[in-house]
Structures are given as structure tokens and as C-alpha cells.
C-alpha positions in Angstrom: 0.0 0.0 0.0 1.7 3.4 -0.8 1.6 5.9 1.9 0.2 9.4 2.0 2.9 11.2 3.9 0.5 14.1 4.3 -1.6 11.8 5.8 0.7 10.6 8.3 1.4 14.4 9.1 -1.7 15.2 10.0 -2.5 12.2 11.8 0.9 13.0 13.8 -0.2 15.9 14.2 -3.6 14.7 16.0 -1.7 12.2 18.2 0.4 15.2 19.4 -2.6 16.7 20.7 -4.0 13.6 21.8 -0.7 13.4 24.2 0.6 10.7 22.9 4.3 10.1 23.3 7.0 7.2 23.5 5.0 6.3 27.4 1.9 5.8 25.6 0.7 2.9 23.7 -1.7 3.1 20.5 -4.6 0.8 19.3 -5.4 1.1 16.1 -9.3 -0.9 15.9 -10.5 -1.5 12.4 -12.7 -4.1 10.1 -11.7 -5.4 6.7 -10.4 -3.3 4.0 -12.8 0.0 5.5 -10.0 2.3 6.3 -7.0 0.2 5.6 -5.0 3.4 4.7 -5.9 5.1 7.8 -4.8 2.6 9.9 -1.6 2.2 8.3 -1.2 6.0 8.6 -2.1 6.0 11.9 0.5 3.3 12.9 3.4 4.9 11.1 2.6 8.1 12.7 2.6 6.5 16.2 6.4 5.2 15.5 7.5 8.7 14.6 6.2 9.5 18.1 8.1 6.6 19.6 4.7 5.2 20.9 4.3 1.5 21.2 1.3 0.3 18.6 -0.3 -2.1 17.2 -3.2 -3.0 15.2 -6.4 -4.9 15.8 -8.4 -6.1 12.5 -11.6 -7.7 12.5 -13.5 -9.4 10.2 -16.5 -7.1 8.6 -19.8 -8.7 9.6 -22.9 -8.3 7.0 -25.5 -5.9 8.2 -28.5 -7.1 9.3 -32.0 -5.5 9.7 -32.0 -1.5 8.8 -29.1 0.6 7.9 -27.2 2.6 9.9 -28.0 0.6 13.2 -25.5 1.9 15.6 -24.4 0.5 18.5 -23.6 -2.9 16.7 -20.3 -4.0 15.4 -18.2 -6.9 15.2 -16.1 -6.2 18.3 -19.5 -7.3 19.9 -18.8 -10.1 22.1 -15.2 -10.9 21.3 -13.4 -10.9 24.7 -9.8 -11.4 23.7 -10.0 -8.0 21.3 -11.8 -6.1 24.0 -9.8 -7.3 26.7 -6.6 -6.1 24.2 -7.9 -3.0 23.2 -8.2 -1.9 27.2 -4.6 -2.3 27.8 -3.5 0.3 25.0 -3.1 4.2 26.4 -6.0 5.8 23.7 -7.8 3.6 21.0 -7.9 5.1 17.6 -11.7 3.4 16.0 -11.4 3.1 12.5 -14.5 0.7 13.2 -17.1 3.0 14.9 -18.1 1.9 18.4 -20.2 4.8 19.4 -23.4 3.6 21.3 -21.8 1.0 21.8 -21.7 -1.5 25.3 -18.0 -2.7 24.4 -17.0 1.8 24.1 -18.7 1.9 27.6 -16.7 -0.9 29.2 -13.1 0.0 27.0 -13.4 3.5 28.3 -14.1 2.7 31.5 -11.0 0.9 32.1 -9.4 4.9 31.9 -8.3 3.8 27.5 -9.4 6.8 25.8 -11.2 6.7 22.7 -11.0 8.9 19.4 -13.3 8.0 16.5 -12.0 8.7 12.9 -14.8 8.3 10.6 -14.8 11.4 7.9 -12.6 11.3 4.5 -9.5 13.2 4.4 -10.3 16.5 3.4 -12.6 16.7 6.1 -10.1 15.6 8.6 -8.0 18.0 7.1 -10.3 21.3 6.7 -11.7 20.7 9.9 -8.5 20.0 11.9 -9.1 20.7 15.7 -7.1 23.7 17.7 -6.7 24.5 21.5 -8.8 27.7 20.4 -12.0 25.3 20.1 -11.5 23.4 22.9 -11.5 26.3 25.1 -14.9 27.4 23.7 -16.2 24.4 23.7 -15.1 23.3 27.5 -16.8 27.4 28.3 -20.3 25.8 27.1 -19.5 22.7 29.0 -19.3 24.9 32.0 -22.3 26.5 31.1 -24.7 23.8 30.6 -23.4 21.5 33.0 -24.8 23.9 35.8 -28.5 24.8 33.7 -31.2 23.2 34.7 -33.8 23.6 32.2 -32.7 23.9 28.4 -35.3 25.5 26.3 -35.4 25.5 22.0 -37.7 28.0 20.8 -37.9 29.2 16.6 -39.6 31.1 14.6 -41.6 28.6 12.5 -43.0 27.4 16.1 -40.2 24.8 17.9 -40.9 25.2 20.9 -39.4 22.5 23.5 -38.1 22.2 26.6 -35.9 19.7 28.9 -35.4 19.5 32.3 -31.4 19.0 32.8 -28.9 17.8 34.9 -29.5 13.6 35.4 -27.0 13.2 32.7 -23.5 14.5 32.1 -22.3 17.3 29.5 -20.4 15.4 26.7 -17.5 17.7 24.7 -16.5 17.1 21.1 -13.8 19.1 20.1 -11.7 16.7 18.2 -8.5 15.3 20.5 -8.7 13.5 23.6 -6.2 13.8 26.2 -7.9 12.7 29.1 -8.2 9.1 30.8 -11.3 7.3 30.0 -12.5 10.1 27.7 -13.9 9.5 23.9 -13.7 12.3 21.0 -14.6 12.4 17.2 -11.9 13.3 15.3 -13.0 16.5 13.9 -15.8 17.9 15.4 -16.7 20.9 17.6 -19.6 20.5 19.7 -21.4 20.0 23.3 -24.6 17.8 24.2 -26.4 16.5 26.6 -29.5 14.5 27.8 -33.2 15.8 29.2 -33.9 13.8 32.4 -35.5 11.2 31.8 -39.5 11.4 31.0 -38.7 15.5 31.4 -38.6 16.4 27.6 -41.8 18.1 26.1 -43.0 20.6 23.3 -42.7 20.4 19.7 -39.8 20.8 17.3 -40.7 21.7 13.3 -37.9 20.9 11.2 -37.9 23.1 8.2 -36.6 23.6 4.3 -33.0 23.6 4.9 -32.7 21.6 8.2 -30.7 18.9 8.4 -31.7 14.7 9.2 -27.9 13.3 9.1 -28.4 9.7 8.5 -30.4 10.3 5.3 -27.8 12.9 4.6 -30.7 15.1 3.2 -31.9 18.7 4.0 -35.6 19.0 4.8 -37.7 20.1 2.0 -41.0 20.6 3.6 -42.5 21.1 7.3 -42.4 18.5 9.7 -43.7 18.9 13.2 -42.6 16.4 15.9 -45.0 16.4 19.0 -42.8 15.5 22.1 -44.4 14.7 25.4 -42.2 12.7 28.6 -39.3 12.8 26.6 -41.0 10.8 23.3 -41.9 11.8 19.9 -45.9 11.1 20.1 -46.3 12.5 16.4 -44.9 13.2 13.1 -46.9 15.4 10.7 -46.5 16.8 8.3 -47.6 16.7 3.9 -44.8 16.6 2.2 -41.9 13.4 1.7 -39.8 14.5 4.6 -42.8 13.4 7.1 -43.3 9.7 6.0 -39.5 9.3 5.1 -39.2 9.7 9.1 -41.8 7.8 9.9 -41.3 4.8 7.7 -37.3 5.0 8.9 -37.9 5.0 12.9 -40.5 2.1 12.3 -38.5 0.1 10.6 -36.6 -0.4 13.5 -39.9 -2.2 15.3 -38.9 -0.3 18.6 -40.5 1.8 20.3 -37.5 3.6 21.8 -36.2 4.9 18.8 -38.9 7.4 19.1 -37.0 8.4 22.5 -35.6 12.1 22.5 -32.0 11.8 22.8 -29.2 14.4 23.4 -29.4 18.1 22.9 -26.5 20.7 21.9 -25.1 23.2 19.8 -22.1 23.4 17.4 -19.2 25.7 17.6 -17.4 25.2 14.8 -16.7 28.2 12.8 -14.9 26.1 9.7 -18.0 23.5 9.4 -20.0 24.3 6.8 -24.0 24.0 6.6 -24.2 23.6 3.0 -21.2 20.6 3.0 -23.7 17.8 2.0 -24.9 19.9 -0.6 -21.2 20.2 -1.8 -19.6 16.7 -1.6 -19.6 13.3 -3.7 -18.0 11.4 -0.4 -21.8 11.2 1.5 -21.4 7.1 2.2 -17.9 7.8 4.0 -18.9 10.1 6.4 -21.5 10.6 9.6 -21.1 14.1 8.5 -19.4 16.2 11.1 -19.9 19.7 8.9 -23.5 19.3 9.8 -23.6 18.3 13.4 -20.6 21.0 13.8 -21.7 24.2 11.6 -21.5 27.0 14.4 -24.8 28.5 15.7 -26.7 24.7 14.6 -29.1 23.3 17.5 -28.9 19.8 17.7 -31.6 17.9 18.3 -31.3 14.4 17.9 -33.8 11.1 19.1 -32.5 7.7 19.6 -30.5 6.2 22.1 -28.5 7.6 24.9 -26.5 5.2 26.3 -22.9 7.8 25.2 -24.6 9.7 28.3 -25.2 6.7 30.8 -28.5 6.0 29.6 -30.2 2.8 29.0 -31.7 3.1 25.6 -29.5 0.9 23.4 -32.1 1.4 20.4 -30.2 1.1 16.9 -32.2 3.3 15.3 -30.5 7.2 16.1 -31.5 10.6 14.5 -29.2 13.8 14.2 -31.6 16.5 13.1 -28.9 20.0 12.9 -31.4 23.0 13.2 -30.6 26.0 11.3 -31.8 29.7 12.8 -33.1 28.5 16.3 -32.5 30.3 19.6 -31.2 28.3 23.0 -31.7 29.2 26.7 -30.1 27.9 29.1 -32.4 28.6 32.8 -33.8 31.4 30.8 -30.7 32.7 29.3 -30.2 33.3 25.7 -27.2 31.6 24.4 -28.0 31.1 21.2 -29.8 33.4 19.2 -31.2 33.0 15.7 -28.2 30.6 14.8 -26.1 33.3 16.4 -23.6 32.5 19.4 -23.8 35.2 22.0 -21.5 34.8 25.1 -18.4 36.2 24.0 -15.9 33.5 25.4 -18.1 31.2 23.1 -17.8 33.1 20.1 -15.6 32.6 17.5 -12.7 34.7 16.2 -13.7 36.7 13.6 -12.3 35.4 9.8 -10.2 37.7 8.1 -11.1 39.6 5.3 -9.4 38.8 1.9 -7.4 42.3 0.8 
């Protein structure tokens, strides 16, 4: 396999922010061929570092049941690769073990976790700084002490949680912390209503985004939420049975849950990314779950937040243009950021 030294650069690069150094040792997990060059990349770029690393390789299992079930992968119930993967420093997933019960137990163990998921020009346009962390780990600070987290817009969300059962969970694209997962890029905070404490409505509208259809809405759709479940979906146009039809395929009734809430920060993410790119089946989409000012409302399980809903069937829904409050106070407003040490610095203009 040749190798894409700018690759390797950049992925040095990212294990230099990660901390990683000759005392730490690297796990790369992948399956198959998905990958391959990352993993090779990600290997030679650990031995530049002088960090012990080696690489775990499982066979692809065929899907079964409806796409993009997350949560399930072939690390599922093999001991001797789990038990392998917790004595490494920080597992790099090529694989993709978010919601996953094998994550959970890795992480615990104090082996932290960094997803790499997007293609290359994503990783590489989106590349993470100290500058977003620190914006990011402000929010963190902010919405881990709310108490009530309110989405209001003018097309007539209107939805509110009651906070503070589950943890605040950063994405800012580099972990360096024991026990602590990232996605590699990103730029983002979340977290979970208490349970049964979510209710309102949320209407998605033209130009809002549902992630794993990697569409933008094209018509009104108005999701009823009462005790933290989606009761109804209306709406006339395609958008409406497309998300009915997809959550019931999943013949659970806790895909209709109301998962984690959050807002993006990324000033480099673009909205208009899927619109943009030929590379859709290689991605989750990070541009849209980033794109700074987005609301993020997403249903599904929340087990990435100590929950119990292990459903496979999870929703990202980035809002565009919605204002955010946290205990009353605006922090989002019309898609705009508005405490300052959340903002981001202001691009420079071409001469």
C-alpha cells in the first residue's frame, strides 16, 4: 500500500494533541479493507512518536436489519479483542463503536477513545485547535450547571428539557484525558433531558438537516414530544413519512425516544457541506452536526450519556436559525452565538 505522507502528518499531528508520546501505547481498531490506509497512517505516525502500537483487525460482519444501526459492530462479544484493546493508552476506531456497550466498558478501564470516521479533506479542513476546545469546555461549564434547556424558533419549535440527570459530553476533536472518547474532527457539546422531562414540539424546516439520510428537509415536519418521546410526526410533504417509515423500521418503540441536545461551535464547518460533496457514504457528517450556531436535536439512544436506551435506530436533526436558553438565558440566538468566550474569532477579510 503506498503511503500518503500528508496523511501521516496530520494524523501525527492529532496524536500530538491527543498526548501521545514514546510512554503511551496506540490501538489502532478497524474491520476489513474500510479504512485500511488510515490505519496504516495512523500506525506509522505512532512510530514517529516513539509510541508503542499495534493494530487490531476484525472481520466485517454483513448488516442485518436496517441501515445505519448503531451500536452494533463486530467487536460485539469478542473478549480477547476487547480485553486487548483496554490495555493500549487511547484507541484510535477506525470501526465505529459509538453507542456501543464494548465503548462503555473500553473507556471505563481509563483507555481513551478517538473516533475517525470522515474522508480526508474533512479531517484535514476541519483539523481541531486549542482555540476550540476552550470554547467548547466554556459551554460545557455552562450547561453542565442549567437546569432547564429550552429551543424556541420562529416557525414554532418550541421544547423544553429539564437537565442535569446526565453528564455534558465535549466534542472538540483530540482527547487527552483518561477514560475520555472524541470524534476526530468535530466541535460541539450535548447532553440528555432527564428522563420522561422532555416536552414541546420541534418543526424541522426547508433547509434543516436529518444526518443519517444525509438530506436537508424540504418541507415542514412537526414532531409532538411529550415525557421525553416523539408522540407524532406530521406533516404533507416526503420529509414526514420518510421519518416515519425509517424509525419504524426499527420495530422499537424507543427509537422514538428524545436523545441528546447541543449546539455546534465550529466556525470552519459548513451548513451547505452535503450539498457540496460526492463522499456522502464515507462520512456521519461532522460539517452538519458542527456548523456553528446549529441546534442539535437528535432522538435515539442515549447510552454515550449513561443512559439505557441501546435502540439502533439514532437521528441527528442539525437545526438552522433557532435560539437556545439555558435557565432562561439566551445563548443562542437566531443561529447566532452570543457569550463572548463562546464566540468565534472573527475570519479575516481577503485584501
Amino acid at each position: 500500500m503506498m503511503m500518503d505522507l500528508d496523511m501521516v502528518a496530520l494524523f501525527e499531528a492529532e496524536l500530538l494533541l491527543c498526548k501521545v508520546g514514546p510512554d503511551q501505547t496506540v490501538a489502532v481498531l478497524s474491520e476489513g479493507q474500510v479504512r485500511a490506509d488510515y490505519a496504516q497512517a495512523f500506525l506509522v505516525a505512532a512510530q514517529r512518536l516513539g509510541a508503542p502500537a499495534f493494530h487490531l483487525n476484525l472481520p466485517s460482519v454483513p448488516s442485518v436489519g436496517p441501515l445505519h444501526q448503531v451500536g452494533r459492530t463486530p467487536l460485539a462479544g469478542n473478549r480477547a479483542a476487547i480485553e486487548a484493546l483496554k490495555m493500549a493508552d487511547i484507541v484510535i476506531d477506525l470501526m465505529g463503536l459509538l453507542f456501543s456497550q464494548e465503548q462503555n466498558e473500553i473507556t471505563a478501564t481509563g483507555t481513551r477513545m478517538l473516533l475517525v470516521w470522515e474522508p480526508f479533506s474533512v479531517l484535514r479542513d476541519l483539523f481541531p485547535t486549542t482555540d476550540l476546545r476552550r470554547r467548547v469546555e466554556h459551554g460545557e461549564t455552562m450547561l453542565g450547571s442549567a437546569r432547564e434547556l429550552r429551543v424556541t424558533s420562529p416557525h414554532g419549535t418550541d421544547i423544553r428539557y429539564r437537565i442535569g440527570q446526565y453528564p455534558v459530553m465535549t466534542e472538540y476533536g483530540y482527547t487527552d484525558q483518561p477514560g475520555r472518547w472524541d470524534h476526530f474532527p468535530s466541535g460541539f457539546l450535548l447532553t440528555q433531558g432527564d428522563d420522561g422531562a422532555v416536552d414541546g414540539r420541534v418543526v424541522l424546516m426547508p433547509g434543516d438537516i436529518i444526518n443519517a439520510f444525509r438530506r436537508y428537509i424540504q418541507s415542514p415536519v412537526t414532531l409532538t414530544v411529550e415525557g421525553g418521546m416523539v408522540t407524532t410526526i406530521e406533516g404533507d410533504g416526503m420529509d414526514a413519512a420518510l421519518l416515519r417509515q425509517y424509525m419504524d423500521s426499527f420495530g422499537d418503540p424507543r427509537a422514538y425516544a428524545v436523545s441528546h441536545i447541543g449546539w455546534g461551535l465550529n466556525e470552519r464547518a459548513n451548513w451547505h457541506h452535503f450539498a457540496a460533496t460526492r463522499e456522502l457514504d464515507n462520512e456521519i457528517g461532522v460539517h452538519a452536526l458542527a456548523f456553528y450556531g446549529n441546534v442539535l436535536f437528535s432522538t435515539g439512544p442515549n447510552t454515550e450519556l449513561g443512559g439505557t436506551n441501546d435502540t439502533a435506530c439514532h437521528l441527528d436533526m442539525p437545526l438552522r436559525g433557532c435560539s437556545l436558553y439555558l435557565d432562561g438565558q439566551l445563548i443562542v440566538e437566531d443561529g447566532r452565538i452570543l457569550p463572548p468566550d463562546m464566540r468565534a474569532p472573527a475570519r479575516p477579510v481577503a485584501a
